[in-house]
C-alpha positions in Angstrom: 0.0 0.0 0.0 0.9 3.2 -0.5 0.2 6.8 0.2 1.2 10.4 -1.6 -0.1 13.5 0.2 1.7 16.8 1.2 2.9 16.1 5.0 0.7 19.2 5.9 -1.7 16.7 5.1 -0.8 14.3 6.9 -1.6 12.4 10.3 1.5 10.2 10.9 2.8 8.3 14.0 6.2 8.5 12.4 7.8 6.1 15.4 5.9 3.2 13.7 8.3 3.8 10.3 11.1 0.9 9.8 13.1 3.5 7.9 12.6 7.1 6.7 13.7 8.1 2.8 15.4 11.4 2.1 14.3 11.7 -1.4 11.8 10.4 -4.0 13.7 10.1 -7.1 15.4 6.9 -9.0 17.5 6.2 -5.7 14.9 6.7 -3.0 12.0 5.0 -4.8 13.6 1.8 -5.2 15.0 1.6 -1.7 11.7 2.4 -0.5 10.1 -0.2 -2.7 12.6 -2.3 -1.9 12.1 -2.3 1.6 8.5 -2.5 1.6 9.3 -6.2 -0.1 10.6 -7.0 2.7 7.5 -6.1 4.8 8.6 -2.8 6.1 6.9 0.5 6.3 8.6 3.3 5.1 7.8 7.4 4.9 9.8 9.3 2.0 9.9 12.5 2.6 10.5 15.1 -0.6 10.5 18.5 -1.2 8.6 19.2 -4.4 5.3 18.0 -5.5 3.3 16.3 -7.7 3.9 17.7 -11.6 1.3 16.9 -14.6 1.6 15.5 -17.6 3.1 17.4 -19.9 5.0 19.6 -18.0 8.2 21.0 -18.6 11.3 20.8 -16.8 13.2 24.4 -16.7 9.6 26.3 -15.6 9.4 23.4 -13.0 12.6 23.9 -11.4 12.9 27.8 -11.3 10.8 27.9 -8.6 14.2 25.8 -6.5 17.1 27.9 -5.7 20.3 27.5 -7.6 23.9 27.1 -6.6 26.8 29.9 -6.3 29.4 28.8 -9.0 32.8 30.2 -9.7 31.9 32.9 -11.5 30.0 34.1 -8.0 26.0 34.3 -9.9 24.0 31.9 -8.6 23.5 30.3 -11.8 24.8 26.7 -11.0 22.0 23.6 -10.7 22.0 21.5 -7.5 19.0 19.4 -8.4 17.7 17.1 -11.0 14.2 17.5 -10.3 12.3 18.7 -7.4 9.5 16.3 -7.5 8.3 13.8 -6.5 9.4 10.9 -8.5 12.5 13.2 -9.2 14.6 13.4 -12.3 13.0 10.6 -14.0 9.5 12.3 -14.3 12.0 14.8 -16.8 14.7 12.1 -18.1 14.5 10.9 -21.6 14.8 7.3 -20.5 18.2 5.8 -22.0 19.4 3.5 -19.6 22.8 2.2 -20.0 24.1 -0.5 -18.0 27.5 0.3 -16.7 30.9 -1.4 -17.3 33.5 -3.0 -15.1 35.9 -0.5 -16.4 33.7 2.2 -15.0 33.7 0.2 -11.9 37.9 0.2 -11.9 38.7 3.3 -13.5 42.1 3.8 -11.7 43.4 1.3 -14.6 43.0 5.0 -16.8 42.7 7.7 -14.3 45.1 8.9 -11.7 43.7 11.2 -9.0 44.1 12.1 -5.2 41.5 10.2 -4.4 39.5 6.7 -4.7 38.6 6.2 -8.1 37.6 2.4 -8.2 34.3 1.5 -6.9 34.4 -1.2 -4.0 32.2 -3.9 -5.4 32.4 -5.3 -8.9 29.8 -5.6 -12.1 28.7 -8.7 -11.5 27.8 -7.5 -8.1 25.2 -5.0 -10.1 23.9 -7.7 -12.3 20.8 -9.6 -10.7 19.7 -5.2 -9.6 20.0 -4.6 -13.1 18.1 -7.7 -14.8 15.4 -6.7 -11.7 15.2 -3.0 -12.8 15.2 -3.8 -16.4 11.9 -6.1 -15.7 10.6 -3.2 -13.5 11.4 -0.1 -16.1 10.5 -2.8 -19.1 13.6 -1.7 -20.5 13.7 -2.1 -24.5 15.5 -4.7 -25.6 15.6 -6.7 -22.2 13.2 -9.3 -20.7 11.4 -9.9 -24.0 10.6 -5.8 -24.5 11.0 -4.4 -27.8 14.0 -2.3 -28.9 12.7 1.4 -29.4 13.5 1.4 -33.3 16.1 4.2 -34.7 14.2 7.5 -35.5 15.0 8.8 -39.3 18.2 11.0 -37.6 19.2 8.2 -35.9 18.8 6.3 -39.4 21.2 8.3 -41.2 23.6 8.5 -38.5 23.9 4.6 -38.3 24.7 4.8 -42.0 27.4 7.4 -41.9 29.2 5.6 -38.9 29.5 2.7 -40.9 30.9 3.9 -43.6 33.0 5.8 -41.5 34.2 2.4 -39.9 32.6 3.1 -36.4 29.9 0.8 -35.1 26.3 2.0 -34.4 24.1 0.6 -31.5 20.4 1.3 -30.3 20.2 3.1 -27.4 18.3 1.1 -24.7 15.4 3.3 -23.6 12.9 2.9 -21.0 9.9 3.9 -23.5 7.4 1.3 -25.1 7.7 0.9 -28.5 4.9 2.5 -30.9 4.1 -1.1 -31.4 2.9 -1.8 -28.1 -0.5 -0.7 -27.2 0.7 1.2 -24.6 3.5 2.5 -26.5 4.6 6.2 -27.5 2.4 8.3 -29.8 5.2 10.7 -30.7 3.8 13.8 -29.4 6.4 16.0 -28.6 10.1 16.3 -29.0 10.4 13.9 -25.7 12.7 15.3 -23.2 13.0 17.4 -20.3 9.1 17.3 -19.9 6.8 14.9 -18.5 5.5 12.1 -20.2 1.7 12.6 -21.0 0.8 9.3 -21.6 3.2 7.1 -19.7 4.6 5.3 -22.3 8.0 5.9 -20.7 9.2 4.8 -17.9 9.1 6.8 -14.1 8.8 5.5 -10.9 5.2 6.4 -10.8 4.6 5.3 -14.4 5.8 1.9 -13.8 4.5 1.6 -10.2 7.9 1.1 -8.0 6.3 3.6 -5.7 2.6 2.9 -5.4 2.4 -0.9 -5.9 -0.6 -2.3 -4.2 1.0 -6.0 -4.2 3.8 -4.6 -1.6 3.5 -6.3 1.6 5.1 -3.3 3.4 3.6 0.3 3.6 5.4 3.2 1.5 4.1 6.9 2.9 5.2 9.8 0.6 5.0 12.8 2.3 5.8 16.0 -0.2 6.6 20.0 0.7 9.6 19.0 3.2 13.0 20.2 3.2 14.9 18.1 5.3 17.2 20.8 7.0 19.2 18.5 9.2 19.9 15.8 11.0 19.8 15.2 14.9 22.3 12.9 16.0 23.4 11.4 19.8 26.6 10.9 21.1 27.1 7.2 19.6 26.5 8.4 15.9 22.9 7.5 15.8 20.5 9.4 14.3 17.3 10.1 16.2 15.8 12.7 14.5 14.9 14.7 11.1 14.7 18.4 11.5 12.2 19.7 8.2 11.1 22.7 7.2 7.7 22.8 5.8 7.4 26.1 3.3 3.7 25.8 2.8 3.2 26.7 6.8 6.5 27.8 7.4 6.9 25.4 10.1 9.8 23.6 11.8 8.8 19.8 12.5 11.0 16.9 13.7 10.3 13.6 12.7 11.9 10.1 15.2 13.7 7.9 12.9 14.8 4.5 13.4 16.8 4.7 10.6 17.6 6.9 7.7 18.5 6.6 4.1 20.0 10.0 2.8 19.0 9.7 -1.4 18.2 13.4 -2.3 21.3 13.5 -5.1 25.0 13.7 -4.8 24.5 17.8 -4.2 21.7 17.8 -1.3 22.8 14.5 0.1 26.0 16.4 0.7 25.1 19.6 1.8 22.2 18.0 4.3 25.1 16.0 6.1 27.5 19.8 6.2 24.0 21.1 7.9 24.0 18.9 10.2 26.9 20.4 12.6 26.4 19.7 16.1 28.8 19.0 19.4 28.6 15.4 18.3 29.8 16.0 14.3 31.2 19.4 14.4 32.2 19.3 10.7 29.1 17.4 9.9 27.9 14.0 9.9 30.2 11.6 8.4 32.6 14.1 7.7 35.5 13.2 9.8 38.3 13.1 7.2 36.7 16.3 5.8 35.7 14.0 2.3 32.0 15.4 2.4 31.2 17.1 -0.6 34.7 16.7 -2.3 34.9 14.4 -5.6 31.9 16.3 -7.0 31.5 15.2 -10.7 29.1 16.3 -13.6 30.2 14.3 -16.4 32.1 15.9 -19.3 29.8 16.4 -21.8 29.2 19.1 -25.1 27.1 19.1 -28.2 27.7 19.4 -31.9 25.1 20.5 -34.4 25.3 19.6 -37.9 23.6 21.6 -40.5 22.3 20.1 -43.5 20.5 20.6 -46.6 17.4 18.6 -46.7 18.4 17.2 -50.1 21.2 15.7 -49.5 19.9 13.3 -46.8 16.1 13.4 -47.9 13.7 15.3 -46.7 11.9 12.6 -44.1 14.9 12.4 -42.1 15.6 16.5 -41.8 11.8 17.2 -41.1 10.5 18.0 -37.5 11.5 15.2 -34.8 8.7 14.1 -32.6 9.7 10.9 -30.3 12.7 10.3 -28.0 15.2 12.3 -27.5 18.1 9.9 -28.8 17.6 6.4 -30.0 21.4 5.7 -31.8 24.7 5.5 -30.4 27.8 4.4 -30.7 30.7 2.9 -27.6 33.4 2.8 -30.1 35.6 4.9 -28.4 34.4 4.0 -24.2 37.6 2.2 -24.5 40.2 2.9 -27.2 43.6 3.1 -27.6 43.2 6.2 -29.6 41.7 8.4 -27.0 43.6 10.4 -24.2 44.4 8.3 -21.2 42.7 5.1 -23.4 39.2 6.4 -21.6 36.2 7.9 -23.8 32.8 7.9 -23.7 29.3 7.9 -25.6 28.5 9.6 -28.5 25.1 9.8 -29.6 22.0 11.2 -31.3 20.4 14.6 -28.8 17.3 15.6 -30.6 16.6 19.4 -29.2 13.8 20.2 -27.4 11.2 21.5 -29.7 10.4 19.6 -32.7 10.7 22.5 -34.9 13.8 23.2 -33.8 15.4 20.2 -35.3 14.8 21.2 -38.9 17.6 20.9 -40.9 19.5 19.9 -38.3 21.3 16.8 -36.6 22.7 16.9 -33.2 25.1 14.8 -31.3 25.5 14.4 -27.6 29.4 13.1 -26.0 30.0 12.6 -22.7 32.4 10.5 -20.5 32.9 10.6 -16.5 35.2 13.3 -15.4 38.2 12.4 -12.7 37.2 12.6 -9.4 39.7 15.6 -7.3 39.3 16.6 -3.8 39.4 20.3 -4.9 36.3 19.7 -6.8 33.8 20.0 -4.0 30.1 21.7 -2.7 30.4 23.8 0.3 27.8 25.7 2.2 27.8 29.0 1.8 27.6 31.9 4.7 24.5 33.7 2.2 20.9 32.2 2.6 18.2 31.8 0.6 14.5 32.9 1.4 14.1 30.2 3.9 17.1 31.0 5.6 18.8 27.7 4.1 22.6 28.1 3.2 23.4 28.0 -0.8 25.3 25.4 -1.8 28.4 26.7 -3.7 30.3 24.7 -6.5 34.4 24.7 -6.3 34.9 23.1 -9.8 37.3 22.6 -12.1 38.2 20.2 -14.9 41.9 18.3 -15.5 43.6 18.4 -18.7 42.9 14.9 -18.9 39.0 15.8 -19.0 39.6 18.2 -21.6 41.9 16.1 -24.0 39.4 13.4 -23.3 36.0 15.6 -24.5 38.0 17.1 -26.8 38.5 13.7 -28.8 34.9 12.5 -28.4 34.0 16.1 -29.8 36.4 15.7 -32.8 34.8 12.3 -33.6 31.1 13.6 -33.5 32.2 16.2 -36.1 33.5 13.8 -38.2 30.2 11.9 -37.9 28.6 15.1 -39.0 31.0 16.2 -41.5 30.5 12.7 -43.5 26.6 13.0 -42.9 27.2 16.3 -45.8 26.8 18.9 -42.6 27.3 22.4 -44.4 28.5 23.9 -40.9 28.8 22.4 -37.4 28.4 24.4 -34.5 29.7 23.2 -30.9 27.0 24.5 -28.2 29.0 25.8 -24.6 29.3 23.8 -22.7 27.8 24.7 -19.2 28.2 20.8 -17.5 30.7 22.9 -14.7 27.5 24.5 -13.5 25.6 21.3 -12.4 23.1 19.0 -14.6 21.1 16.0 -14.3 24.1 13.8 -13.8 25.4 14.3 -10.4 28.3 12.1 -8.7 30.6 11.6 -5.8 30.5 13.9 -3.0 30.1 10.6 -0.3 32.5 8.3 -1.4 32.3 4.1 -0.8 34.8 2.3 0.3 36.4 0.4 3.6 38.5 2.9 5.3 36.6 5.4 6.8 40.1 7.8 5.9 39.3 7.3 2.1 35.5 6.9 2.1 32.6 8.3 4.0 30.2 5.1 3.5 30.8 1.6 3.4 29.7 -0.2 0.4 26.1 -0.9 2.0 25.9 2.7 2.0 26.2 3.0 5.8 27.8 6.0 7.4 30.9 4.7 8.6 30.9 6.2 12.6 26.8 5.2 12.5 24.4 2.4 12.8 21.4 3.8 11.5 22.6 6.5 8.9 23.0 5.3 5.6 23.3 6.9 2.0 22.1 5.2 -1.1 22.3 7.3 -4.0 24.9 8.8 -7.0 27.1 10.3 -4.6 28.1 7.4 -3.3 29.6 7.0 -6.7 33.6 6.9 -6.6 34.0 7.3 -10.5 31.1 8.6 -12.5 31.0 6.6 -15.1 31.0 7.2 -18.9 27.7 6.9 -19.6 24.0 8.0 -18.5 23.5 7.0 -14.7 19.8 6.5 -13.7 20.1 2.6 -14.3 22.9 1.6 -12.0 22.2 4.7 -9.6 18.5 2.8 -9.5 20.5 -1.0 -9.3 23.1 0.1 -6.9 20.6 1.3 -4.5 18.4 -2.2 -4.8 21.9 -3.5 -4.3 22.5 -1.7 -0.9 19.0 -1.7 0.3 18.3 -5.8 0.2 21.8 -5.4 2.7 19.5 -3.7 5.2 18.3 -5.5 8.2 
């Protein structure tokens, strides 16, 4: 069973919760569903609400203060989606599996900090076959592949002949085939999905399943502003602020799970300063917040005559944002430090918009450094909540390393007959929906701040289960082994 209402609605007896969820998004809704397997009863608490069908992301989000970047504006992006059912109400669905070379980066990368993850693939692999049945995953458990849009057709064609190797993107949208499937009727990303054909926690039921023998609550329009803490370590207490009443409420916990993204997982624990954790919680060896990571990523637009690749495949796009890509260069001994990335179709956002035009997405993890960090800043925002500040900075290895996936795009394009190709800014420095590190995994509470359960090494009942327990970022898009990792760490909990 399960419940959604805002928490002012609410009539709770919160000491008769097994565990209490920071965070509704791909992370929190499969712990929480997880646990309710196993019987539990569990209240997630999130900040934003419900969003319709149809809506869009950027006029969602302003309403959620920003981050202070280096440039000083507050103009950086600490969340993927305020919502509940976070970032994947917004996300356009592909959902890569991850690689055991993005588990054990450190054979590439060379940093001051841990870069290998401390568990292996095959660890992932019965979380990802379960989220793949879940999400109904194209191509996976008997679901059909999401076929190649007319963009994505000519771009398969010109990376053969170009010797590269295409591959369809595995999306968590139905087919136009199924019953159920997409109708095409936007440009589909950054908005929400109006008839459910792709995948959400909502749309799929991971939060409100019926058949769960435990009790999910989902309690909306709560900032979780910090967390109360005894003498041990333990955790005994959520301090929220409720902006609807501007309120102050504390809710008993038993236990906690911290998954409101590798920015506000962060800064929550750096709020939390008392007697007990005077830097924080967990942040002994001052590793809170540091190894923040975006992903390196850019875009290259290609602008073509409708003639020369027919007229069909230049129109208008309606349907998912991306449906071709190629891995050629993830791994290959071509590429800076022998470590790429993805490469692959980005429709823009309006239909119209792609007229003429094909546009191509790269992106690859970016090395984790100490000195890439969040801290809390001494400015407020209207609620008296400290901004988060971004202290960011790329390698020269990141840069030889987009550089070379943005060199290969373009040759993509240039053989596709583009007249012109123009390279958007990139703006990944400033925050996106790919968010990383920040509370590292590992054994040694002097490298790591979890362990890899996600438990908060110092605590019994504190435990973190989202991207920023992430060591290495990975070269690809996250929400699948974000989503399998946290199944992973969840069936772990007692």
């Amino acid at each position: 069973m399960t419940d959604i209402r805002h928490i002012a609605a609410a009539s709770c007896n919160y000491t008769t919760f097994d565990a209490v969820i920071v965070g509704s998004g791909a992370a929190g809704s499969i712990v929480a569903r997880t646990l309710a397997e196993k019987g539990c009863r569990v209240a997630v608490l999130e900040y934003g609400g419900l969003v319709s069908p149809g809506a869009m992301h950027g006029p969602h989000q302003a309403a959620y203060s920003k981050a202070l970047t280096s440039t000083g504006a507050a103009d950086g992006n600490p969340w993927t989606a305020c919502c509940v059912g976070g970032g994947m109400q917004f996300y356009n669905a592909i959902t890569f599996r991850y690689r055991q070379s993005d588990l054990s980066a450190s054979q590439y990368l060379g940093t001051d900090m841990e870069i290998d993850w401390p568990i292996t693939i095959q660890d992932l692999e019965p979380c990802y076959s379960q989220i793949e049945h879940l999400m109904e995953i194209g191509g996976t458990n008997g679901h059909a592949s999401y076929p190649a849009s007319p963009r994505g057709v000519i771009l398969s064609n010109a990376m053969q002949e170009l010797g590269i190797r295409p591959r369809q993107i595995p999306l968590a949208i139905r087919a136009p085939s199924n019953s159920s499937g997409c109708i095409k009727c936007s440009a589909c990303d950054e908005l929400v999905c109006p008839t459910e054909a792709r995948a959400s926690v909502l749309a799929r039921n991971i939060l409100d399943d019926s058949g769960l023998p435990g009790a999910i609550s989902v309690l909306y329009g709560c900032f979780v502003n910090r967390i109360e803490i005894r003498s041990d370590g333990r955790a005994e207490a959520l301090e929220c602020y409720v902006p609807f009443s501007t309120e102050l409420i504390r809710i008993p916990v038993e236990r906690v799970v911290i998954c409101a993204n590798a920015i506000q997982s962060a800064a929550l624990m750096l709020r939390s300063k008392s007697k007990h954790a005077p830097h924080g919680i967990g942040n002994d060896s001052d590793l809170v917040g540091r190894g923040l990571s975006f992903k390196i990523s850019g875009y290259s637009v290609g602008y073509l005559d409708p003639a020369d690749c027919g007229s069909d495949a230049l129109a208008s796009h309606w349907g998912p944002h991306a449906t071709v890509y190629t891995d050629e260069f993830y791994e290959h001994s071509d590429v800076p430090c022998r470590f790429g990335g993805l490469i692959y179709e980005a429709n823009l956002l309006s239909p119209s918009e792609n007229i003429g035009r094909v546009r191509l997405h790269y992106i690859a993890g970016d090395e984790p450094w100490s000195h890439n960090r969040l801290v809390l800043d001494d400015v407020a925002d209207r609620y008296g909540i400290p901004y988060v500040r971004f202290e960011y900075k790329n390698s020269e290895n990141d840069h030889a390393r987009i550089g070379f996936l943005a060199d290969r795009a373009d040759d993509i394009l240039l053989h596709l007959g583009a007249r012109r190709i123009e390279r958007e800014p990139s703006s990944h420095a400033k925050g996106s929906s790919h968010l990383h590190g920040t509370m590292r995994a590992g054994c040694d509470p002097r490298r790591s701040v979890v362990d890899i359960c996600g438990r908060v090494h110092g605590s019994t009942n504190i435990y973190v289960m989202d991207g920023s327990v992430m060591n290495f970022a990975g070269n690809s898009n996250p929400t699948h082994t974000i989503m399998a990792n946290a199944r992973r760490m969840a069936l772990s909990l007692k």
